[in-house]
N, CA, C and O atoms as a Maestro MAE file, in Angstrom:
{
 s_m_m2io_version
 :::
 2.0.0
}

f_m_ct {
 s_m_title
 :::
 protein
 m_atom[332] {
  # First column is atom index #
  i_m_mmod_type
  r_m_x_coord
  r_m_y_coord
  r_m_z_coord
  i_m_residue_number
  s_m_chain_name
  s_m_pdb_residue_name
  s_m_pdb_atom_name
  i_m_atomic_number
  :::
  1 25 78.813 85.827 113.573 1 A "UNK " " N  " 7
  2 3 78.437 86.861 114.536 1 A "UNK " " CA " 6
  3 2 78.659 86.324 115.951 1 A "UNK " " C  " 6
  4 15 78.337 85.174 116.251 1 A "UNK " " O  " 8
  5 25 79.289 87.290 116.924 2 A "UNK " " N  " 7
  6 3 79.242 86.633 118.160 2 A "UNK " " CA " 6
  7 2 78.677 87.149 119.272 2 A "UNK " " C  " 6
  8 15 78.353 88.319 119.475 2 A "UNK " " O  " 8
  9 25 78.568 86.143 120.032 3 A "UNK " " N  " 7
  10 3 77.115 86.721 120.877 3 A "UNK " " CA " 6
  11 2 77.462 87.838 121.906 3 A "UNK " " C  " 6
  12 15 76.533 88.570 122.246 3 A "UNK " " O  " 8
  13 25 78.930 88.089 122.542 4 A "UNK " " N  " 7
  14 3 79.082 89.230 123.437 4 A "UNK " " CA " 6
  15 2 80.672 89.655 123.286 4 A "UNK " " C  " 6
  16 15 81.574 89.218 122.571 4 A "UNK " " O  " 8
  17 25 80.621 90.514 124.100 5 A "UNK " " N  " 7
  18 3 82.374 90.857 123.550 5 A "UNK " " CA " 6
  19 2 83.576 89.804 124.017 5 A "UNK " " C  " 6
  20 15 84.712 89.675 123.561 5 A "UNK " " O  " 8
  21 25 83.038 89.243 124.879 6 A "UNK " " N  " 7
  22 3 84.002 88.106 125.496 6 A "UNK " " CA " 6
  23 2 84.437 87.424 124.280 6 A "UNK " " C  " 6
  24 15 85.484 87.576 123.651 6 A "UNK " " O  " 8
  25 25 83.191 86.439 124.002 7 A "UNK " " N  " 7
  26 3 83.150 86.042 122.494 7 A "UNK " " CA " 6
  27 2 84.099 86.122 121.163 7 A "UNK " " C  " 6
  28 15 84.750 85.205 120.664 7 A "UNK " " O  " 8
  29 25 83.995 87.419 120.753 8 A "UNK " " N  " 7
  30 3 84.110 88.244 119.871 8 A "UNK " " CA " 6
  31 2 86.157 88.306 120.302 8 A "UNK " " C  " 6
  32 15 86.993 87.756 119.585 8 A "UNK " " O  " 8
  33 25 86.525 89.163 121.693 9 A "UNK " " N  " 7
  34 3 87.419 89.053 121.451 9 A "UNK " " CA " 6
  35 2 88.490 87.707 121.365 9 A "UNK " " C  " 6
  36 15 89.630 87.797 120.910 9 A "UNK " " O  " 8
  37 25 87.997 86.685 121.797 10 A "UNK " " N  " 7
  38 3 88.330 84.895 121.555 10 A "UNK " " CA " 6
  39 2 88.528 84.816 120.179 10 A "UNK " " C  " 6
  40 15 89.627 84.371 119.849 10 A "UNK " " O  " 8
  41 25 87.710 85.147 119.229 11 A "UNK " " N  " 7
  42 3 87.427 84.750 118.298 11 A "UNK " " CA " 6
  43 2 88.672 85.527 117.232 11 A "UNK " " C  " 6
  44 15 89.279 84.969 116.319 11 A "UNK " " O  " 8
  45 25 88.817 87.063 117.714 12 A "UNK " " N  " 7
  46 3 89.595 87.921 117.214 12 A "UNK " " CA " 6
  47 2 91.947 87.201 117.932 12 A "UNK " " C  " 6
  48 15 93.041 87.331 117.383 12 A "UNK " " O  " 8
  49 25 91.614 86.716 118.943 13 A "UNK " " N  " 7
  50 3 92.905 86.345 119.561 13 A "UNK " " CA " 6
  51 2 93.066 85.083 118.797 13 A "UNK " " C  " 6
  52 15 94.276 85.068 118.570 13 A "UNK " " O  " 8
  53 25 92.617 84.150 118.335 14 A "UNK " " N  " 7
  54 3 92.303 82.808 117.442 14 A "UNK " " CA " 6
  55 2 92.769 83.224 116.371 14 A "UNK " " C  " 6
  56 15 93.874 82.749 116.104 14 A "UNK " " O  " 8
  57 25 92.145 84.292 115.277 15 A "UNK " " N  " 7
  58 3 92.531 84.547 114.288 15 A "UNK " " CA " 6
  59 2 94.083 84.836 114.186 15 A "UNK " " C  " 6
  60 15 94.778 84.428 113.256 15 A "UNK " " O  " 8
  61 25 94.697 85.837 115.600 16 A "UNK " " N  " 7
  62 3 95.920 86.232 115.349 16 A "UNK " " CA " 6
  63 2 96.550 85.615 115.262 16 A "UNK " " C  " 6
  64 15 97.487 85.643 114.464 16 A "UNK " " O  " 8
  65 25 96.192 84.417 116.409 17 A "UNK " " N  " 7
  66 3 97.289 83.174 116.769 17 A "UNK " " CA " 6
  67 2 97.867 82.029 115.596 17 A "UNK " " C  " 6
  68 15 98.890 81.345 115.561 17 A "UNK " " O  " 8
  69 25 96.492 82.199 114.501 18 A "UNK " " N  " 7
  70 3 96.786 81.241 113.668 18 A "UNK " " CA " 6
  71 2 97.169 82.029 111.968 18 A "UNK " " C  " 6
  72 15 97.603 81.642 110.883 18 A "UNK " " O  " 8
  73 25 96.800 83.032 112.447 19 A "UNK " " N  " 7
  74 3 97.259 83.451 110.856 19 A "UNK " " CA " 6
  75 2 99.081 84.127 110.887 19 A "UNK " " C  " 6
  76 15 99.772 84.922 111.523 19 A "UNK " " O  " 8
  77 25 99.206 82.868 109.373 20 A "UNK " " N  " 7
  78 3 100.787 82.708 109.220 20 A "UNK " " CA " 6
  79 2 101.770 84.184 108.533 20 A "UNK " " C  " 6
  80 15 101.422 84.911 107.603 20 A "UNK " " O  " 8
  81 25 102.628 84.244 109.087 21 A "UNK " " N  " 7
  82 3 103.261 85.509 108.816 21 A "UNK " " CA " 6
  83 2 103.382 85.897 107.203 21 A "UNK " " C  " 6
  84 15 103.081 86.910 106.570 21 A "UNK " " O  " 8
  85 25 103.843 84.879 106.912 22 A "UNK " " N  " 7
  86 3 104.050 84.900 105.103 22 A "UNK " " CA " 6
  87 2 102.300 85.553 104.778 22 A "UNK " " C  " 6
  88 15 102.195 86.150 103.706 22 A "UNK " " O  " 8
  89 25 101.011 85.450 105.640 23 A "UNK " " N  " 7
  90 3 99.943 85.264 104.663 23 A "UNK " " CA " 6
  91 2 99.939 86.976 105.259 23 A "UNK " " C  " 6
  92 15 99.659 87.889 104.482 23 A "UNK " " O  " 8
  93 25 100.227 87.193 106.471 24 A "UNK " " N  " 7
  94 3 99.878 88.546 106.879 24 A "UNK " " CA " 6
  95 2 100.912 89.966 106.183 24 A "UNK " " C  " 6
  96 15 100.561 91.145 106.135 24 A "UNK " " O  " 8
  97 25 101.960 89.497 105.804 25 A "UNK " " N  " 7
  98 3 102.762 90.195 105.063 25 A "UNK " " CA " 6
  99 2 102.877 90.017 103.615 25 A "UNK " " C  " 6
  100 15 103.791 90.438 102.906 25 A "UNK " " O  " 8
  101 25 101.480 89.105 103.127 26 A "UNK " " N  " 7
  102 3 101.426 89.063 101.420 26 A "UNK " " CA " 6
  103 2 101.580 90.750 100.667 26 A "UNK " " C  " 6
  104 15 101.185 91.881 100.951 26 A "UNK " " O  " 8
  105 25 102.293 90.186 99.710 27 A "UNK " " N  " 7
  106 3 102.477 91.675 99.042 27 A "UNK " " CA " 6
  107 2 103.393 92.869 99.615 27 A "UNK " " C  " 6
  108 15 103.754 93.836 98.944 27 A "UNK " " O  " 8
  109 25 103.655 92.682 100.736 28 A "UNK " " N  " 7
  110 3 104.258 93.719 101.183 28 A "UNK " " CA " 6
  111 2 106.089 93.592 101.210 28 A "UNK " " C  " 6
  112 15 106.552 92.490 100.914 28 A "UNK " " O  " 8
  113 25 106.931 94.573 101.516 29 A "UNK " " N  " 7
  114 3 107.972 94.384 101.068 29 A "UNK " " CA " 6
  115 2 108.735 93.400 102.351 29 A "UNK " " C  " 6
  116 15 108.186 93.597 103.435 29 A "UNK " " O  " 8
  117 25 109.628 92.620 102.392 30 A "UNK " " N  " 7
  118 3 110.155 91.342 103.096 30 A "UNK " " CA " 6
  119 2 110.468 92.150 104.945 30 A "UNK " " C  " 6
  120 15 110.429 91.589 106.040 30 A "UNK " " O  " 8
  121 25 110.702 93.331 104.663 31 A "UNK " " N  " 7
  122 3 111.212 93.613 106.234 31 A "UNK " " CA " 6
  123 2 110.192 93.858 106.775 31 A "UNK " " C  " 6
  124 15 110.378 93.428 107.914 31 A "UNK " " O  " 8
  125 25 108.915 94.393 106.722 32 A "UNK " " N  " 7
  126 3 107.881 93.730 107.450 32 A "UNK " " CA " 6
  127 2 107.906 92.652 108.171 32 A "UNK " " C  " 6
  128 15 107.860 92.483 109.390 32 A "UNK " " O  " 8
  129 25 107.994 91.852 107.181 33 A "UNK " " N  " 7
  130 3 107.550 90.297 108.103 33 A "UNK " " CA " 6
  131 2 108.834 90.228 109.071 33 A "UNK " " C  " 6
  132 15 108.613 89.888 110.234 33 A "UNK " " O  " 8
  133 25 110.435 90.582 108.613 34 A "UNK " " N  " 7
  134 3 111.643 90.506 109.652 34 A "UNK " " CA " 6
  135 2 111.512 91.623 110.579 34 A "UNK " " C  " 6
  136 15 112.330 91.695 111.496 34 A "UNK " " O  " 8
  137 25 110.310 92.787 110.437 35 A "UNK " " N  " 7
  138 3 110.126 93.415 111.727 35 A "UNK " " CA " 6
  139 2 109.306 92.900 112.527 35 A "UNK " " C  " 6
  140 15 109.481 93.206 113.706 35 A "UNK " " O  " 8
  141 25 108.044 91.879 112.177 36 A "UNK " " N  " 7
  142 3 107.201 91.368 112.654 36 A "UNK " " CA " 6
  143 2 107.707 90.343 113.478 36 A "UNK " " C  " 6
  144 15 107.232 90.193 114.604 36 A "UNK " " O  " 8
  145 25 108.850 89.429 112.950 37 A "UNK " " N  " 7
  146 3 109.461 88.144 113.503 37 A "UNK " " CA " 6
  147 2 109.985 88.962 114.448 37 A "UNK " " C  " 6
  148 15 109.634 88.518 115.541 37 A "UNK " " O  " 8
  149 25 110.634 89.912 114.572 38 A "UNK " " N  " 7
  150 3 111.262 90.303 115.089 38 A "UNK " " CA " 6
  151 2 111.175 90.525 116.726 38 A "UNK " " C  " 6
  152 15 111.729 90.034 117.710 38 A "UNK " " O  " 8
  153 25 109.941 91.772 116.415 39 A "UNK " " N  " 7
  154 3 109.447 92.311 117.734 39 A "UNK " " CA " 6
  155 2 108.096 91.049 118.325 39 A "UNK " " C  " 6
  156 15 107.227 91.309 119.157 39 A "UNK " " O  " 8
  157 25 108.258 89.891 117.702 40 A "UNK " " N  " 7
  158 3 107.227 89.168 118.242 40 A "UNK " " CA " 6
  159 2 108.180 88.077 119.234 40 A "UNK " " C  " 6
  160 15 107.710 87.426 120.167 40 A "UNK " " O  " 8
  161 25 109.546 88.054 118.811 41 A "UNK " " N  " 7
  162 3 109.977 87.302 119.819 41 A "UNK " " CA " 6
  163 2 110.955 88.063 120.908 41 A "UNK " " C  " 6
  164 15 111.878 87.489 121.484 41 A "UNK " " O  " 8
  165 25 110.657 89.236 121.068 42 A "UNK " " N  " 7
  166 3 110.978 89.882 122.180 42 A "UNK " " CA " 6
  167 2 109.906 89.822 123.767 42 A "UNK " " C  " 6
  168 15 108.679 89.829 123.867 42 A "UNK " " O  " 8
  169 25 110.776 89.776 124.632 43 A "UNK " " N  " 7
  170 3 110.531 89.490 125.662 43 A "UNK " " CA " 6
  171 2 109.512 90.835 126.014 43 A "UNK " " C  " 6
  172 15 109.466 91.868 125.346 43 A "UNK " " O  " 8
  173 25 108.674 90.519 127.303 44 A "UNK " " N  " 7
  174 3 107.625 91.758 127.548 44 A "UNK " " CA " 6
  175 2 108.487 92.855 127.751 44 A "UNK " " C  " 6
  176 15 108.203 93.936 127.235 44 A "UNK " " O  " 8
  177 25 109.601 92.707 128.500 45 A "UNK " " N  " 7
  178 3 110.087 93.668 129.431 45 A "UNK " " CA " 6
  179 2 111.626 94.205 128.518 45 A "UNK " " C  " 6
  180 15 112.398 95.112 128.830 45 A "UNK " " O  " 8
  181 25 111.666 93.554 127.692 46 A "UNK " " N  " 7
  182 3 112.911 93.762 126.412 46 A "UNK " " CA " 6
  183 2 113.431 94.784 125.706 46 A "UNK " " C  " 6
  184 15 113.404 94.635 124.485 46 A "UNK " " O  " 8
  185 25 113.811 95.597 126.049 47 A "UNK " " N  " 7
  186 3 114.091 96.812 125.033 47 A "UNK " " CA " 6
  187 2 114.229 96.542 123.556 47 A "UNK " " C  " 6
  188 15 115.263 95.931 123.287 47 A "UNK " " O  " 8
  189 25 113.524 96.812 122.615 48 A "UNK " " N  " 7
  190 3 113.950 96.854 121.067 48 A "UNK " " CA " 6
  191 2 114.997 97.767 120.787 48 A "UNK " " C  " 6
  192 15 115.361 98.875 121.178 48 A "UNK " " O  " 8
  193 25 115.526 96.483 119.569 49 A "UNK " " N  " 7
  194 3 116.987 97.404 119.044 49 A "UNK " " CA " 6
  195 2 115.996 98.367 117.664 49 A "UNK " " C  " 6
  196 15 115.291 98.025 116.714 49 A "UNK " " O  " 8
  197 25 116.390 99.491 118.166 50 A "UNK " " N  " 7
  198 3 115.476 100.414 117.720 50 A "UNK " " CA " 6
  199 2 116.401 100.917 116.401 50 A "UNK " " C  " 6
  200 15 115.752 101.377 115.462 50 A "UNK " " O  " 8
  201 25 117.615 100.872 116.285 51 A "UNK " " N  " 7
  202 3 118.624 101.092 115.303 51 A "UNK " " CA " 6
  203 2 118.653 100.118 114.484 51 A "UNK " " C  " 6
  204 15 119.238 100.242 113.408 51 A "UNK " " O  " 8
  205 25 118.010 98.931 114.849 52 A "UNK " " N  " 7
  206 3 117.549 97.286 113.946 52 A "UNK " " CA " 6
  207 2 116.623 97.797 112.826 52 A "UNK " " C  " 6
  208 15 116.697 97.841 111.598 52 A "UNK " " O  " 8
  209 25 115.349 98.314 114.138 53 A "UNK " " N  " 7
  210 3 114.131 98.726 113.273 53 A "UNK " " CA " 6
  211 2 114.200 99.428 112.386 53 A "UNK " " C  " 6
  212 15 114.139 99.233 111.172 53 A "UNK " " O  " 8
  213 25 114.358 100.451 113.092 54 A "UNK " " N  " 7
  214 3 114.982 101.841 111.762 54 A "UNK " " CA " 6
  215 2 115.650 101.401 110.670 54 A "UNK " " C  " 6
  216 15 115.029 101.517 109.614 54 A "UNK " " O  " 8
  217 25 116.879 100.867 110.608 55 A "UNK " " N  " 7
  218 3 117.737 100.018 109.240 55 A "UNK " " CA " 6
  219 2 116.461 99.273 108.675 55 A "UNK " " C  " 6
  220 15 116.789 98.909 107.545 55 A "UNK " " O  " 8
  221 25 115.329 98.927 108.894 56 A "UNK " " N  " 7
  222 3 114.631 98.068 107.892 56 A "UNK " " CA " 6
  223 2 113.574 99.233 107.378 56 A "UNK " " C  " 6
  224 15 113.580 99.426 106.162 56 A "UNK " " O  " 8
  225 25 112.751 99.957 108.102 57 A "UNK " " N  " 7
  226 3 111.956 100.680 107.343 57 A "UNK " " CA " 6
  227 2 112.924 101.676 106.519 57 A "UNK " " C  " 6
  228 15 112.561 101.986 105.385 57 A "UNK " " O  " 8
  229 25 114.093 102.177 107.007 58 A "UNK " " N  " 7
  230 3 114.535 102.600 106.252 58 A "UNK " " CA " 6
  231 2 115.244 102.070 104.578 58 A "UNK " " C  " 6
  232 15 115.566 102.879 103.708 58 A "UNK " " O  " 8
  233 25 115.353 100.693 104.458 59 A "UNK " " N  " 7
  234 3 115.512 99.825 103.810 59 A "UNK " " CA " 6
  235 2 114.282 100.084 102.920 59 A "UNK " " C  " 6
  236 15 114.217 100.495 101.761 59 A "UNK " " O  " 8
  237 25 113.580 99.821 103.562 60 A "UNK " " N  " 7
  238 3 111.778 99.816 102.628 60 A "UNK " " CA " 6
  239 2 111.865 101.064 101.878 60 A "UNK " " C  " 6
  240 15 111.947 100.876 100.664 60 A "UNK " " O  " 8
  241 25 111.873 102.744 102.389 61 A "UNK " " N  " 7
  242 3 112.186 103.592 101.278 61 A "UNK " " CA " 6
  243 2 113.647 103.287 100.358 61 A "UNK " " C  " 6
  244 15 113.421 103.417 99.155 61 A "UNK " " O  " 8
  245 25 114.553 103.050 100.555 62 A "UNK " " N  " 7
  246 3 115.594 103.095 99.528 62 A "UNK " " CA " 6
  247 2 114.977 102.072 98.660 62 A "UNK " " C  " 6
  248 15 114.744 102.574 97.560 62 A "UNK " " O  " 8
  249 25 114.591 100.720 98.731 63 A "UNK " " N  " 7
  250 3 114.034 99.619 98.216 63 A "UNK " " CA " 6
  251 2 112.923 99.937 96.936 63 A "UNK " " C  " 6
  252 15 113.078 99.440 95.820 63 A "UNK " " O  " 8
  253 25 111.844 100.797 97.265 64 A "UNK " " N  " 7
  254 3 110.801 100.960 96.996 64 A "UNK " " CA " 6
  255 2 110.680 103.012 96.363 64 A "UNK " " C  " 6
  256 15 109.760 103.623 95.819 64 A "UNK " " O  " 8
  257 25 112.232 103.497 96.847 65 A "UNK " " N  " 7
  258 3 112.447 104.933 96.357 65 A "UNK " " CA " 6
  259 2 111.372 106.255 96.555 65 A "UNK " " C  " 6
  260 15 110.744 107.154 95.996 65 A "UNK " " O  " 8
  261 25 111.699 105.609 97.787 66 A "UNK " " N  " 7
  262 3 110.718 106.425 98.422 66 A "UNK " " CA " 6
  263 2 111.299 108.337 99.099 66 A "UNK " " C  " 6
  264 15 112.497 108.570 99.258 66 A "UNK " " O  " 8
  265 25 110.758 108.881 99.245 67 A "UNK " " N  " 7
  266 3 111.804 109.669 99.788 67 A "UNK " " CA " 6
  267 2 111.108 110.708 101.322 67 A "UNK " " C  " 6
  268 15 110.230 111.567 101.406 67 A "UNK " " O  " 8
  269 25 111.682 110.310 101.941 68 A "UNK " " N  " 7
  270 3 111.236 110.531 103.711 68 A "UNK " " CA " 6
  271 2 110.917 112.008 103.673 68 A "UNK " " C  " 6
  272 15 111.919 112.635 103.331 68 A "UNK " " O  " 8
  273 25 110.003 112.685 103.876 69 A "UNK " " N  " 7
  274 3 109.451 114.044 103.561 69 A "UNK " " CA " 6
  275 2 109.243 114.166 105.386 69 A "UNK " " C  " 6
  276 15 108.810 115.271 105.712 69 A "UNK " " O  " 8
  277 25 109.441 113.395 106.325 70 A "UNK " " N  " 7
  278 3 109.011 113.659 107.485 70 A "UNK " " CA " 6
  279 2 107.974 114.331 107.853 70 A "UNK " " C  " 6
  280 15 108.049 115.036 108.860 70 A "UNK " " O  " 8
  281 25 106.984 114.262 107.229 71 A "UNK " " N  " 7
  282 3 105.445 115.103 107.269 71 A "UNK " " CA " 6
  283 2 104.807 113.442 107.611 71 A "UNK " " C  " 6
  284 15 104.872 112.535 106.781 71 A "UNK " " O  " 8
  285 25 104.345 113.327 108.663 72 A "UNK " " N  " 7
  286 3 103.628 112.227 109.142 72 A "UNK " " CA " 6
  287 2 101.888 112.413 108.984 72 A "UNK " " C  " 6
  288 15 101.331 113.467 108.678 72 A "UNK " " O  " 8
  289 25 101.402 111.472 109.195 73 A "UNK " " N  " 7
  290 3 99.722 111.288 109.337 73 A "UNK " " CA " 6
  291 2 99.616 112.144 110.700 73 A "UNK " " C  " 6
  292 15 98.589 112.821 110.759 73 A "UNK " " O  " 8
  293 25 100.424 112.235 111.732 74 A "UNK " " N  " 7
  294 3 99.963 112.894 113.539 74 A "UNK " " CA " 6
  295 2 99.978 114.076 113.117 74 A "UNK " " C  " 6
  296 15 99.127 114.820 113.604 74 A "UNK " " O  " 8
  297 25 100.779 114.563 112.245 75 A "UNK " " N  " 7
  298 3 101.345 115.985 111.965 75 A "UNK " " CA " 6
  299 2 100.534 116.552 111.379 75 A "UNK " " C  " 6
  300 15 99.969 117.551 111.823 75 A "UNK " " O  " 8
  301 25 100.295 116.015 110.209 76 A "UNK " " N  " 7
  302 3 98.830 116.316 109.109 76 A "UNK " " CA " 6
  303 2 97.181 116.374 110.177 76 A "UNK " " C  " 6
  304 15 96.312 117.208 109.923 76 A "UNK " " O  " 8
  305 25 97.071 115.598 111.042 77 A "UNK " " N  " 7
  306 3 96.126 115.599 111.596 77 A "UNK " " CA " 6
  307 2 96.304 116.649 112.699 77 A "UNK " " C  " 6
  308 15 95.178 117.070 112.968 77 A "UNK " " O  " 8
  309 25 97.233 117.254 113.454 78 A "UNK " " N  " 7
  310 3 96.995 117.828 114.383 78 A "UNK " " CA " 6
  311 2 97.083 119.223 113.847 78 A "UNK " " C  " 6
  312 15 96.350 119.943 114.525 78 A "UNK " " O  " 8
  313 25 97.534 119.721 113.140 79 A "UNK " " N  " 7
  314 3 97.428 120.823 112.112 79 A "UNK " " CA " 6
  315 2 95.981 121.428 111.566 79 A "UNK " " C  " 6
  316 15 95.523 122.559 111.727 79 A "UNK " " O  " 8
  317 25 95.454 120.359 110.907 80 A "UNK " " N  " 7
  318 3 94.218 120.119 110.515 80 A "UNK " " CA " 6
  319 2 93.161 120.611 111.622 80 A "UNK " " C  " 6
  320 15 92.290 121.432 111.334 80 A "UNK " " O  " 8
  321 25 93.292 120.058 112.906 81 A "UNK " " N  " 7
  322 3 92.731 120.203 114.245 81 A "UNK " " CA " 6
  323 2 92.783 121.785 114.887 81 A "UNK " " C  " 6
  324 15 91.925 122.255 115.633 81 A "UNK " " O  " 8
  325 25 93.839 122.386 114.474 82 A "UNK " " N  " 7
  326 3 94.336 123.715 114.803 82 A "UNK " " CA " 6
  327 2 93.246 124.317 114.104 82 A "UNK " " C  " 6
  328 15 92.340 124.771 114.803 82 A "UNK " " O  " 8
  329 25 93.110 124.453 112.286 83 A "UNK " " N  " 7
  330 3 92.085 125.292 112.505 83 A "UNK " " CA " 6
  331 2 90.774 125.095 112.451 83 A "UNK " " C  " 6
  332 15 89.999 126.021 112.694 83 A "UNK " " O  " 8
  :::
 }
 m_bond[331] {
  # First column is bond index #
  i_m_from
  i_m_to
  i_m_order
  :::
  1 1 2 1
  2 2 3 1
  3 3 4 2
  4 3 5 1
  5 5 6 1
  6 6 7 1
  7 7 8 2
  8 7 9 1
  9 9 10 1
  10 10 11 1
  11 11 12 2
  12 11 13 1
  13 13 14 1
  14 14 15 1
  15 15 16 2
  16 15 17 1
  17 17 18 1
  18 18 19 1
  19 19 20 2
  20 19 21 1
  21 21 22 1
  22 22 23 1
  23 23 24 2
  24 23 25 1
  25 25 26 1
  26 26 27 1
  27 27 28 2
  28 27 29 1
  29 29 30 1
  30 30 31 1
  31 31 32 2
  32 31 33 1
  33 33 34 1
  34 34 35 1
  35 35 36 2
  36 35 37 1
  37 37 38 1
  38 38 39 1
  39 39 40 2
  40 39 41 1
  41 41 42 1
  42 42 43 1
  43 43 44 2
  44 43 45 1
  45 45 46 1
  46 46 47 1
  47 47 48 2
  48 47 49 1
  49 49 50 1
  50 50 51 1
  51 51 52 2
  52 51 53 1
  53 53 54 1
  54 54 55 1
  55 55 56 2
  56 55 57 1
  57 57 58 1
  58 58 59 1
  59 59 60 2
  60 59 61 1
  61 61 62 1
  62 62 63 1
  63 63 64 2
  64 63 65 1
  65 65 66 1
  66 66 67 1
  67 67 68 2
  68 67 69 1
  69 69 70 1
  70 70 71 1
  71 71 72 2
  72 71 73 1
  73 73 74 1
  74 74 75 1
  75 75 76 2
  76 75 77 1
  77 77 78 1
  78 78 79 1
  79 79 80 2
  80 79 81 1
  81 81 82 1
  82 82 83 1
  83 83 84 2
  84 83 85 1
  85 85 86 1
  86 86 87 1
  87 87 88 2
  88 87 89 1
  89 89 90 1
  90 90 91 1
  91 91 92 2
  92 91 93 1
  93 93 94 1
  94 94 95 1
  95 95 96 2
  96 95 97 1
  97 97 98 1
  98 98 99 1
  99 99 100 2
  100 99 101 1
  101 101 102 1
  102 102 103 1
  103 103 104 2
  104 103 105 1
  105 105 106 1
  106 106 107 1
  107 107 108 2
  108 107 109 1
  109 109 110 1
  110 110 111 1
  111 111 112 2
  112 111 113 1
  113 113 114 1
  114 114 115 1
  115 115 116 2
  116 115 117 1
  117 117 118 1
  118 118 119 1
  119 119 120 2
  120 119 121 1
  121 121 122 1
  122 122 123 1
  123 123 124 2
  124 123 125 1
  125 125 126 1
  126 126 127 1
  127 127 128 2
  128 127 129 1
  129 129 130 1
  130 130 131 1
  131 131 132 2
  132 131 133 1
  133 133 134 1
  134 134 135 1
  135 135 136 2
  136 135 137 1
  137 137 138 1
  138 138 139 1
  139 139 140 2
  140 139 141 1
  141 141 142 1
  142 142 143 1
  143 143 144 2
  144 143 145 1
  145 145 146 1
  146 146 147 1
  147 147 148 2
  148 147 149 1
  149 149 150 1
  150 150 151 1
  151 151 152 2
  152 151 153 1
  153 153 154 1
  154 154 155 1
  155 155 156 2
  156 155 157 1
  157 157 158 1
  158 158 159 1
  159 159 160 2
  160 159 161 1
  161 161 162 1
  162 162 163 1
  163 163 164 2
  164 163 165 1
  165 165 166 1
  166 166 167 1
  167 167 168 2
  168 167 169 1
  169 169 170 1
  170 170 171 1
  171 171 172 2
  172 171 173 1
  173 173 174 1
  174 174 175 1
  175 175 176 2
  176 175 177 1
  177 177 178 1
  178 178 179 1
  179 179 180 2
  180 179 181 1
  181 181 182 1
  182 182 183 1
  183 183 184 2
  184 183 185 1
  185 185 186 1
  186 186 187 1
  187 187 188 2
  188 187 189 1
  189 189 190 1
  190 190 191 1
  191 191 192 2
  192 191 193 1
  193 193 194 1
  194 194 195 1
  195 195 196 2
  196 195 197 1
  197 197 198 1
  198 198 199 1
  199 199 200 2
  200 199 201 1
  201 201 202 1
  202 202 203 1
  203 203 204 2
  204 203 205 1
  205 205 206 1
  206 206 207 1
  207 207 208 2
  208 207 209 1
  209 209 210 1
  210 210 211 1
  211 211 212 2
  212 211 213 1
  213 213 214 1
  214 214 215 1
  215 215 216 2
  216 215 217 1
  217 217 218 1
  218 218 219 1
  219 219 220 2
  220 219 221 1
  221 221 222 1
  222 222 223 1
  223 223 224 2
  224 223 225 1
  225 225 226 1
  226 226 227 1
  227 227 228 2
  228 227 229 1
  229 229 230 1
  230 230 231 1
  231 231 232 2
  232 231 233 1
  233 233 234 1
  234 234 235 1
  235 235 236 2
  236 235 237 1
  237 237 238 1
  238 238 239 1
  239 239 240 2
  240 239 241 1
  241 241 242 1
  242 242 243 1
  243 243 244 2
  244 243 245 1
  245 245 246 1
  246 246 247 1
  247 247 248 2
  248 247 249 1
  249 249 250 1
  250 250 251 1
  251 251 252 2
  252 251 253 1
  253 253 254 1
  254 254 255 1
  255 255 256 2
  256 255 257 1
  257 257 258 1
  258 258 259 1
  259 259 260 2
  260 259 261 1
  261 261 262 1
  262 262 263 1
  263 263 264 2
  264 263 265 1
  265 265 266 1
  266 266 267 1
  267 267 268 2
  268 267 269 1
  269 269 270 1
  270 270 271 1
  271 271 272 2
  272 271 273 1
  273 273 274 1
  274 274 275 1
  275 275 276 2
  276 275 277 1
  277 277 278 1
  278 278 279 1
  279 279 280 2
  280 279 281 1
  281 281 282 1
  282 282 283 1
  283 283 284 2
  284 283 285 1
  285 285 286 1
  286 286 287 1
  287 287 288 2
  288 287 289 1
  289 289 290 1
  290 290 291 1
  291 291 292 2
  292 291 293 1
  293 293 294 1
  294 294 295 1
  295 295 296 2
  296 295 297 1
  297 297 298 1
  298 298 299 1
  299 299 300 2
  300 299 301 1
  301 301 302 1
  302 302 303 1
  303 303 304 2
  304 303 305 1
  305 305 306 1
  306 306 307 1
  307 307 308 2
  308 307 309 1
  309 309 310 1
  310 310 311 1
  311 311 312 2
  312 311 313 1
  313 313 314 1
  314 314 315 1
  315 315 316 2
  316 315 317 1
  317 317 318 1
  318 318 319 1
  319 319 320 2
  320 319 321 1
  321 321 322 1
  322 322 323 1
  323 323 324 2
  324 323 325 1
  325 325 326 1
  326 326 327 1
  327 327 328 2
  328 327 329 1
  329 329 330 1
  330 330 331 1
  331 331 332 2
  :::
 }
}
């Protein structure tokens, strides 16, 4: 338990810093972690190759046979909100 938010968020930036990619992408399919490597060594001010990204999640449905219905969680929720 930590004693104030200062604290707390130290404690939460520690965890990120040290937990290893392989352990944070257990189970999950490999382009994760090569999107994770990815956009973690981009510069602040860096544009992402966004046609990179896309080729891997899109990878993840063909991989895993998935099939892109383009009905998102924002979509479902703001709908929902309507009535």
């Amino acid at each position: 338990k930590c004693k104030n938010k200062k604290e707390k968020q130290e404690k939460i930036y520690e965890i990120k810093l040290h937990t290893h990619m392989e352990n944070l992408c257990l189970n999950l399919p490999k382009e994760f972690q090569e999107l994770l490597m990815y956009t973690r060594q981009l510069g602040f001010a860096e544009e992402p190759n966004y046609f990179y990204l896309f080729s891997l999640i899109k990878q993840v449905y063909q991989t895993m046979n998935i099939k892109n219905d383009y009905i998102y969680d924002w979509i479902i929720n703001k709908s929902i909100k309507k009535l």
